[in-house]
matplotlib code that plots the C-alpha trace (Angstrom):
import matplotlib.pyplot as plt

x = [26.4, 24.3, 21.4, 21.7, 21.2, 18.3, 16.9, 17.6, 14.9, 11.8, 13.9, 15.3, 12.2, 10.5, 13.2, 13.3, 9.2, 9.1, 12.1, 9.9, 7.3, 7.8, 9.1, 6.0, 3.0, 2.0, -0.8, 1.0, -1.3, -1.7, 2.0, 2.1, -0.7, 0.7, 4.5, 2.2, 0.6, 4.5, 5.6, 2.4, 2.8, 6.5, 5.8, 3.2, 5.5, 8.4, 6.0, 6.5, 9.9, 9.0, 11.3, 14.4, 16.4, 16.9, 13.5, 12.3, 14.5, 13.1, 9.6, 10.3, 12.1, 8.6, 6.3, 8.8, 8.4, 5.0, 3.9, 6.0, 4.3, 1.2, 1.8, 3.0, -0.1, -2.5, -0.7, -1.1, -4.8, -5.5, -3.6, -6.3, -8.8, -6.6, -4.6, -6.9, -5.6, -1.7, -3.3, -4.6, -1.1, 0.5, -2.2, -0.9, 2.3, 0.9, -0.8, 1.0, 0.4, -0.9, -3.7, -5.4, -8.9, -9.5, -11.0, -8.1, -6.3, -9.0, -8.2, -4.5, -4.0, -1.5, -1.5, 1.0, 0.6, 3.5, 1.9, 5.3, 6.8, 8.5, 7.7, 7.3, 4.6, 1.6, 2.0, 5.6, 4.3, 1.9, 5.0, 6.6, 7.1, 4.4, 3.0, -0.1, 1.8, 2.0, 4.9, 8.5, 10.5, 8.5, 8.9, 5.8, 4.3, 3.2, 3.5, 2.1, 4.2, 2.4, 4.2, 4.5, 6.4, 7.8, 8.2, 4.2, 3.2, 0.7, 0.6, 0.5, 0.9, 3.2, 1.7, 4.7, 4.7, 8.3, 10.1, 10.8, 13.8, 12.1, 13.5, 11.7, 13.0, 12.0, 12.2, 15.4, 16.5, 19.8, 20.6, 21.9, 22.8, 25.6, 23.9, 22.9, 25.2, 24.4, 24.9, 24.4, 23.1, 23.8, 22.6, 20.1, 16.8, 18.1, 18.8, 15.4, 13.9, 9.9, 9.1, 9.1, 7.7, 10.0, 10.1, 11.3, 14.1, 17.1, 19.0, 15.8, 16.5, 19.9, 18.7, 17.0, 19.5, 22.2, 20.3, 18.7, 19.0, 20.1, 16.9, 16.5, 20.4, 20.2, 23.1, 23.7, 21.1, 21.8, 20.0, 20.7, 19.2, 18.6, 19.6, 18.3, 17.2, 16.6, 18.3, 21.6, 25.0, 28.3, 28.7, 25.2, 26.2, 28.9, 27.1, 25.0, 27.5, 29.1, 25.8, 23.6, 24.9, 27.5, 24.7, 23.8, 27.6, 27.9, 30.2, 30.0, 28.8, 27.8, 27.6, 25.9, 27.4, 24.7, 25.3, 23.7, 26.3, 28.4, 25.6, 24.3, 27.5, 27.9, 25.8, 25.7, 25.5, 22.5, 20.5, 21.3, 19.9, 16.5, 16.1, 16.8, 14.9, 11.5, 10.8, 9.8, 12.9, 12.7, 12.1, 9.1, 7.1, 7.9, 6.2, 3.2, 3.3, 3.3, 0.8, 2.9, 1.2, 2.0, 5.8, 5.9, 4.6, 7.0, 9.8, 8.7, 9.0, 12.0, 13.4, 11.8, 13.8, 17.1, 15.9, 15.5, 19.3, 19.9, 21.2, 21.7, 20.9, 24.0, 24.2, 24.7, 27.8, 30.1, 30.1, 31.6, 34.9, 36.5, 36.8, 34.7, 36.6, 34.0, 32.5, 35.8, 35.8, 32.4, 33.6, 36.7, 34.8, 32.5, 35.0, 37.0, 34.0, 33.8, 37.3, 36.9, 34.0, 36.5, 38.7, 36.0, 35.2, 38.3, 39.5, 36.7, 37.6, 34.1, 34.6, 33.5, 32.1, 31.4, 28.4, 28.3, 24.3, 25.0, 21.9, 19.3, 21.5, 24.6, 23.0, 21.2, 24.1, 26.0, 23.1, 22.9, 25.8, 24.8, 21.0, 21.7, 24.3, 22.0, 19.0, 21.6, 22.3, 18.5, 17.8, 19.6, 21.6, 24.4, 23.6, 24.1, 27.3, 28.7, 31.4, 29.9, 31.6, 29.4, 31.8, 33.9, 32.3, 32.5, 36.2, 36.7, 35.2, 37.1, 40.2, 39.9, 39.4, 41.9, 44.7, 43.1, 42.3, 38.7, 36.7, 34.1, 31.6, 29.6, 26.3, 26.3, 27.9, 25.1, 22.5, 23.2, 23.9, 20.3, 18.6, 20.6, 19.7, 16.0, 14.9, 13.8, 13.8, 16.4, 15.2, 12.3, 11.8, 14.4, 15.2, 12.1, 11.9, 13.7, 16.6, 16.4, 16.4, 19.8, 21.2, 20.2, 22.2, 25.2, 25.4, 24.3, 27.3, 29.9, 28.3, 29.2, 32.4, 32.6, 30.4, 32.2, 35.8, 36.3, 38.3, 37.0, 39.2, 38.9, 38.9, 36.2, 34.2, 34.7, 33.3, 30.3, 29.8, 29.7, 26.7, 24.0, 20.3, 16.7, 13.4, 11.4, 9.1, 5.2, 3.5, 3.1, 0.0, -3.4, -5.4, -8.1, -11.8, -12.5, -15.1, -13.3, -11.1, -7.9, -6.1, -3.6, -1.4, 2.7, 3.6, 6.9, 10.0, 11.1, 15.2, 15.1, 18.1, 20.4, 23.4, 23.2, 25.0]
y = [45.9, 47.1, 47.7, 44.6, 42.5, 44.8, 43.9, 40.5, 39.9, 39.2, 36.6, 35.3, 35.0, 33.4, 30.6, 29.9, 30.0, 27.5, 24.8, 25.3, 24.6, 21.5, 19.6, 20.2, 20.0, 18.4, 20.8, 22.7, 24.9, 26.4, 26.8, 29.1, 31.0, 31.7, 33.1, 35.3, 36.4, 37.0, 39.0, 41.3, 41.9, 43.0, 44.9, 46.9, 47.3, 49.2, 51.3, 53.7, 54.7, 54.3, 57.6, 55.8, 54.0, 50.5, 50.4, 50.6, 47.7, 45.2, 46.2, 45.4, 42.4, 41.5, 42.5, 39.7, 37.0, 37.8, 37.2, 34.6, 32.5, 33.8, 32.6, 29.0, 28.9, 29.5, 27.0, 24.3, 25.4, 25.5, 21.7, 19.0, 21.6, 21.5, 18.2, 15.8, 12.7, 13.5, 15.1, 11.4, 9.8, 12.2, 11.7, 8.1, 8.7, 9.4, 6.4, 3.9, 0.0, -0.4, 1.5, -0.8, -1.9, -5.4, -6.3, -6.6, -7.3, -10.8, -11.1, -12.4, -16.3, -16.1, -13.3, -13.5, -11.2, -12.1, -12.7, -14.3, -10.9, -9.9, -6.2, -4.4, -4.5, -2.5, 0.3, 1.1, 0.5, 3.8, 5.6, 5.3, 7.7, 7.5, 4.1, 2.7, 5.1, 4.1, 5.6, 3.9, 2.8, 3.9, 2.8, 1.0, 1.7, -0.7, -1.8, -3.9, -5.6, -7.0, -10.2, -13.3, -16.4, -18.2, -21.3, -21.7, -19.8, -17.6, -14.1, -13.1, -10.3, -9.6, -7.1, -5.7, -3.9, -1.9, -2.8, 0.4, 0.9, 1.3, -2.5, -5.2, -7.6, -8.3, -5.7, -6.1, -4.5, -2.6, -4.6, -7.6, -10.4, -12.4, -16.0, -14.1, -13.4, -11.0, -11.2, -8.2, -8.1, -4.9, -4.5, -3.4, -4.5, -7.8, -8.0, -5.8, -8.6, -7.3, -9.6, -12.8, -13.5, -12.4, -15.9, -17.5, -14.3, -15.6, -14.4, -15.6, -18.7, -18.1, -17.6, -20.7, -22.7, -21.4, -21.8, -25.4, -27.3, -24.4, -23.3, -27.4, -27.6, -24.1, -23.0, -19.2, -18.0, -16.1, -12.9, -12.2, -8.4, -7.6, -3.6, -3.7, -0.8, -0.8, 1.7, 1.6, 1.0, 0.6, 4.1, 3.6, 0.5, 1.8, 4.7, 1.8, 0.1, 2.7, 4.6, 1.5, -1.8, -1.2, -0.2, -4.2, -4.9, -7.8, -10.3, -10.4, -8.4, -9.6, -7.2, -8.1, -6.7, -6.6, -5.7, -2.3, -0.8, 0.4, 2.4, 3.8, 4.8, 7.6, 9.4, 10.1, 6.4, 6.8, 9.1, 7.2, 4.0, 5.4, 6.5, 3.5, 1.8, 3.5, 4.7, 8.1, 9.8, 11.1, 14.4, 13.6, 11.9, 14.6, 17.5, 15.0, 13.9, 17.6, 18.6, 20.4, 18.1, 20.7, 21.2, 17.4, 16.5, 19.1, 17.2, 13.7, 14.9, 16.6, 12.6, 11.1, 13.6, 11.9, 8.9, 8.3, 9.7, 6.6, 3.6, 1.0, 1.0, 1.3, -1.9, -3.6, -1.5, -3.3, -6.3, -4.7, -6.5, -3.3, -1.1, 1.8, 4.5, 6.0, 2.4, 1.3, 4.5, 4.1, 0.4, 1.6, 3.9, 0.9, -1.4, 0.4, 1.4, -2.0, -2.4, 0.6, -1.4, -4.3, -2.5, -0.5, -4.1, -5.2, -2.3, -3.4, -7.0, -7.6, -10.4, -9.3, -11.2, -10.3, -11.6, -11.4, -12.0, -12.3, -11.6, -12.8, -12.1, -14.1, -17.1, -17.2, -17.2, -20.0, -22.0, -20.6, -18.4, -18.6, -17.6, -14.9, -12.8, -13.5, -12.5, -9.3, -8.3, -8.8, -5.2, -3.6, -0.2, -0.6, -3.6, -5.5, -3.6, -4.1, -7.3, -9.1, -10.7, -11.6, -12.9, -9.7, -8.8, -11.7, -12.3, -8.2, -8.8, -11.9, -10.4, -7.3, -9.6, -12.2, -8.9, -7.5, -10.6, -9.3, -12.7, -13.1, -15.6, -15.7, -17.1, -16.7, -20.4, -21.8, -20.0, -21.7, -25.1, -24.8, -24.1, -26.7, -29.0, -28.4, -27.1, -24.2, -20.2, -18.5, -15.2, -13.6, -9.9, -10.7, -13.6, -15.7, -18.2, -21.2, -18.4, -17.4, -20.7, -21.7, -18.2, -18.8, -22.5, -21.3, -18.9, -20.8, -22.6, -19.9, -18.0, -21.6, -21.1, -17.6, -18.1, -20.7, -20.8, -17.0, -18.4, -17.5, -19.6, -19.5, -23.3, -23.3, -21.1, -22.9, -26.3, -24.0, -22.9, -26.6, -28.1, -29.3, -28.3, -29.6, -28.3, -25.7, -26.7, -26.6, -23.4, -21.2, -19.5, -20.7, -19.5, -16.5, -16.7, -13.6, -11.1, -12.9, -10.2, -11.8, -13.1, -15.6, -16.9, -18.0, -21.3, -20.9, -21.5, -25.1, -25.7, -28.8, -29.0, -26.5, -27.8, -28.2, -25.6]
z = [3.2, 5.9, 2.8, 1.2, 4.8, 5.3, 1.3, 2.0, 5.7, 3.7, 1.8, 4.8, 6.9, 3.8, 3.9, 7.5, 8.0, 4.7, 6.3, 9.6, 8.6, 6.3, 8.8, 11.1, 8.5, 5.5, 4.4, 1.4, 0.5, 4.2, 4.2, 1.2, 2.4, 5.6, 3.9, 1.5, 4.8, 6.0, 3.3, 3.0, 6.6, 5.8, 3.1, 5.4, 8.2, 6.0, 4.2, 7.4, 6.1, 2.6, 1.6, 3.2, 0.2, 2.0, 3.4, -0.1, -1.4, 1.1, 0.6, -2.6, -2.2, 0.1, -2.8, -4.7, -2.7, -2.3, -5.7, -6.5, -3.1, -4.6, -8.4, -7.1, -4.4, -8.0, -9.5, -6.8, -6.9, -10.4, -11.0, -10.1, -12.4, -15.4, -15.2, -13.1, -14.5, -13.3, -10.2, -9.2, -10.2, -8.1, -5.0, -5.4, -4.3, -0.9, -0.2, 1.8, 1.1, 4.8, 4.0, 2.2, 3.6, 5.2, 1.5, -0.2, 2.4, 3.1, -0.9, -0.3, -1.0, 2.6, 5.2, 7.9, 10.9, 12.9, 16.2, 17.4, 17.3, 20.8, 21.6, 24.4, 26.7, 25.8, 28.8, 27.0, 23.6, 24.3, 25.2, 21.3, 19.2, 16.1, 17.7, 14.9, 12.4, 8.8, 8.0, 6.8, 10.3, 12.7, 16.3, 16.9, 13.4, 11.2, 7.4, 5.1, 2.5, -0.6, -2.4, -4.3, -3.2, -6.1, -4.7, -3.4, -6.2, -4.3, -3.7, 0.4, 2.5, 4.8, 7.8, 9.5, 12.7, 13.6, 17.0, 19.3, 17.5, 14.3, 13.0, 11.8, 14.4, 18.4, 20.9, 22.4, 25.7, 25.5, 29.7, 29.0, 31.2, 31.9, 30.5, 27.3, 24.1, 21.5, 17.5, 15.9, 12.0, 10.2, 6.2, 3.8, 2.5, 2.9, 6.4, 7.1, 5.1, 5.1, 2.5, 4.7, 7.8, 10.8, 12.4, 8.8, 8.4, 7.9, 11.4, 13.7, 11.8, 12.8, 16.7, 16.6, 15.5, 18.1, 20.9, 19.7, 23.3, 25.3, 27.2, 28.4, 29.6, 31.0, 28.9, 27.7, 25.6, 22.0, 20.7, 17.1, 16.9, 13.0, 12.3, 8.9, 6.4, 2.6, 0.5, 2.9, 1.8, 4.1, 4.9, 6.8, 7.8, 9.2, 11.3, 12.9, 14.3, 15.8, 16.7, 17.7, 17.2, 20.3, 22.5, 22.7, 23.5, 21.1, 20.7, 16.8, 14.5, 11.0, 8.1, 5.1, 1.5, -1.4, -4.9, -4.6, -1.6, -4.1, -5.7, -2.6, -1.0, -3.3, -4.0, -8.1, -8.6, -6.0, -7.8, -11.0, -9.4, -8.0, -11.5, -13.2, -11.0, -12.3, -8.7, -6.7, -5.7, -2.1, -3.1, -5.3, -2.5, 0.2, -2.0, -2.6, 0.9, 2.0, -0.8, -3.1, -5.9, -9.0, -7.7, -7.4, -10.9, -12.2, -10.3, -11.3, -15.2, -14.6, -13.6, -16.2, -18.3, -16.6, -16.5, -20.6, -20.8, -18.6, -20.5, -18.0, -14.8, -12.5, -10.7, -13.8, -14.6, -11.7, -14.1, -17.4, -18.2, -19.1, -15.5, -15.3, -13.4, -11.3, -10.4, -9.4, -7.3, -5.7, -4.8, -3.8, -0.6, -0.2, 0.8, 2.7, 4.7, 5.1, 6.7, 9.3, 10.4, 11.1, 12.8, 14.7, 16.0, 16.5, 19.0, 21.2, 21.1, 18.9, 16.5, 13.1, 9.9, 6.3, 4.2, 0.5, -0.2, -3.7, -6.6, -9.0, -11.3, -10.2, -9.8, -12.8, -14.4, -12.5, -13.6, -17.1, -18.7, -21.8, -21.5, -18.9, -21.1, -23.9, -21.5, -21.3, -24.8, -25.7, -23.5, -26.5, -26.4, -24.2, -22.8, -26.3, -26.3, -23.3, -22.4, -19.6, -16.1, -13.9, -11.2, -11.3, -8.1, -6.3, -7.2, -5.9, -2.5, -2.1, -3.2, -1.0, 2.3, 1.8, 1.5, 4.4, 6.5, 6.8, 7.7, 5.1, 3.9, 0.7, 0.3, -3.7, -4.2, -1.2, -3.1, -6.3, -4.7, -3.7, -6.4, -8.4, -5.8, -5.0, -8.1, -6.2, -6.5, -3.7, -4.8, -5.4, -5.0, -2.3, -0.7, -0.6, 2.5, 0.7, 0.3, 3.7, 4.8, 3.3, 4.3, 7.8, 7.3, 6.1, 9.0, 11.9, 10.8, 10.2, 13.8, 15.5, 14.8, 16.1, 19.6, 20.7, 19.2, 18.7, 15.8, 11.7, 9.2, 5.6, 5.9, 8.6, 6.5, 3.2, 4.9, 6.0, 2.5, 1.3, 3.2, 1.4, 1.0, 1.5, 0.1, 1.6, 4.6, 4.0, 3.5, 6.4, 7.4, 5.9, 3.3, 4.0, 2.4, 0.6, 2.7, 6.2, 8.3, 8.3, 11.7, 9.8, 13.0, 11.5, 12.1, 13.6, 11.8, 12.2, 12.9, 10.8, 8.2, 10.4, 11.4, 15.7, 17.7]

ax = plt.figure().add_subplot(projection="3d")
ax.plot(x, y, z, "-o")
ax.set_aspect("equal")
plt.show()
């Protein structure tokens, strides 16, 4: 045994330098230089007892790793040489969208720069962690989110800057006092909501509404804080609220359910999705980021191997007539994730709600069965197979919280009120504003309920669900001249059409 450990150190150290040092550099190619350097020094040290028989298996073992480092090091070098073209596509996956230069940036119809934004003040602002960095959620860093807006029919760009917390939401402090309430948001992409501007998000929206009239009677104020993340499911959603959300001591906590959770609470379904999807998985863009560019191009082909042996994307398998076993599994986890949360809430006296955000998808085909299954079938293989039910999910979640007495609203028959009513998109990419504005409606109404009364009836819900719509405000923010640095102030978001508090 003694041998084999002995066999086994230049292995060992190999794997340990290598984790090391990924997490603390992103130059690739100096990291395989320095475990060659590793091993040849090993291989050196144990030639002084090069008759002894274990000494002779780990300088071989060294001589091993050695050339393998060394073999995978040419490779990295010899890859923009041989394959330029895939070396650029590969170099692309490093670049972030927020850094772009101010000319495309000065090209963008609408730019909003969030100057309302709450943060901390600039001596604590120094103090973050990766403050001005580019990089996804980081406290202080910044983002720029490149979009198009249905309704205005203008491209714009959203420039994002994360809260200390890493959020896209107003710094705020974890003290609270006793003429201040907190709501507490917790969800995916939707609830993150980067593609709007942060005053037009649905749960500042929200904010405004409940505290329409408080600051001139001197009432008690309420902060909704937004805990939002794309690419989360309820098993995140739940770690938040028992890692963060509590830290505000809120008296409700809202937690919105999209149509992906399922997906991303387990983790086959994941992988199947990212795929599907046509985007990097996470381990792609970490070798590119970290300059592995050959081992990421290898990777990238090996998921575009798995990706063409990928029928239908996964989402779209909760809404097969016939149940899918390992569907029904993943939704299975997902909601009952979403009942420990209620009851997580409800041993600390924390009133709980659940929000069905609904999709594209659903409400196109409220407003159009017929041309939305059609739509469907038209994708071909499985899809022209495949029996279509496009409110099984709905139906589930509803079904699941009426047995369980879980408080829930759902914004999927709002939604499609709306754009029945208005004639106007309630998703884009996301939600675009209109859709955030009747989101933040239907809320402010149900969250009335739950500030003041502490009471959540179906009935009370139901009449929240039933209000009706108006058209989208003017456009925010102004248009840029091209060549001009842009400094595009956001109007505020206006209460109007909310119901009071």
């Amino acid at each position: 045994m003694r041998k084999i450990l002995t066999a086994l150190v230049p292995l060992v150290v190999t794997v340990v330098l290598f984790l090391v040092l990924f997490n603390n550099s992103n130059h690739g190619r100096l990291i395989l230089s320095l475990l060659v350097v590793c091993n040849l020094l090993l291989l050196f040290v144990f030639a002084r007892w090069a008759e002894d028989a274990s000494a002779v298996r780990t300088k071989a073992t060294a001589l091993c790793c050695a050339t393998a480092l060394v073999t995978l090091l040419a490779i990295e070098c010899l890859f923009p040489v041989f394959l330029p073209q895939e070396y650029a596509q590969i170099r692309e996956l490093t670049k972030h969208p927020a850094n772009q230069d101010d000319a495309r940036l000065s090209g963008a119809s609408i730019i909003f720069t969030n100057e309302d934004q709450r943060r901390r003040t600039s001596a604590q602002r120094s103090q973050d962690r990766g403050d001005g960095s580019q990089e996804w959620h980081s406290p202080g860093g910044r983002f720029a989110y490149y979009g198009y807006e249905p309704n205005l029919k203008t491209p714009y760009i959203n420039l994002v800057r994360w809260n200390s917390q890493g959020y896209y939401d107003h710094d705020y402090s974890l003290e609270q006092s006793g003429d201040v309430r907190r709501i507490v948001v917790i969800g995916d992409s939707y609830v993150e909501a980067v593609q709007v501007p942060l005053s037009r998000s649905f749960h500042k929206l929200v904010e405004e509404a409940l505290n329409a009239g408080s600051a001139q009677a001197g009432g008690t104020i309420t902060q909704v804080v937004a805990l939002g993340n794309s690419g989360t499911g309820q098993v995140e959603n739940l770690k938040v609220l028992r890692n963060q959300a509590v830290k505000y001591r809120p008296r409700a906590v809202v937690v919105g359910l999209s149509r992906n959770d399922f997906c991303d609470d387990d983790p086959g379904l994941k992988r199947e999705l990212v795929l599907a999807s046509g985007t990097i998985t996470p381990l792609t863009r970490r070798l590119a980021v970290h300059g592995y560019y050959a081992s990421a191009f290898a990777v990238r082909r090996m998921d575009d191997l798995q990706r063409n042996r990928i029928g239908m994307s996964p989402i779209l398998l909760q809404w097969s007539q016939p149940d899918i076993p390992r569907v029904e599994a993943a939704w299975e986890r997902t909601l009952d994730k979403i009942l420990e949360a209620r009851d997580f809430c409800a041993a600390r006296g924390i009133r709980f709600l659940l929000v069905y955000f609904g999709s594209d998808l659903e409400v196109k085909y409220a407003v159009d069965p017929h041309a939305t299954v059609a739509g469907l079938k038209a994708m071909g293989g499985p899809h022209a197979e495949m029996r279509w039910d496009l409110t099984k999910s709905i139906r589930r979640v509803d079904a699941f919280c009426r047995e369980h007495g879980i408080p829930m609203i759902s914004l999927l028959q709002p939604l499609i009120a709306a754009q029945r009513e208005t004639g106007q998109h309630v998703f884009g990419d996301h939600f675009t504003m209109f859709g955030h504005q009747v989101a933040a409606q239907v809320l402010s109404c149900a969250l009335h309920y739950t500030t003041k009364s502490g009471v959540l009836e179906a009935r009370a819900l139901g009449n929240c669900s039933a209000l009706h719509f108006r058209r989208q405000p003017a456009p925010f923010g102004v248009a840029v001249s091209p060549g001009r640095r842009p400094m595009v102030k956001v109007v505020p978001a206006s209460s109007r059409g909310l119901p009071p508090r």
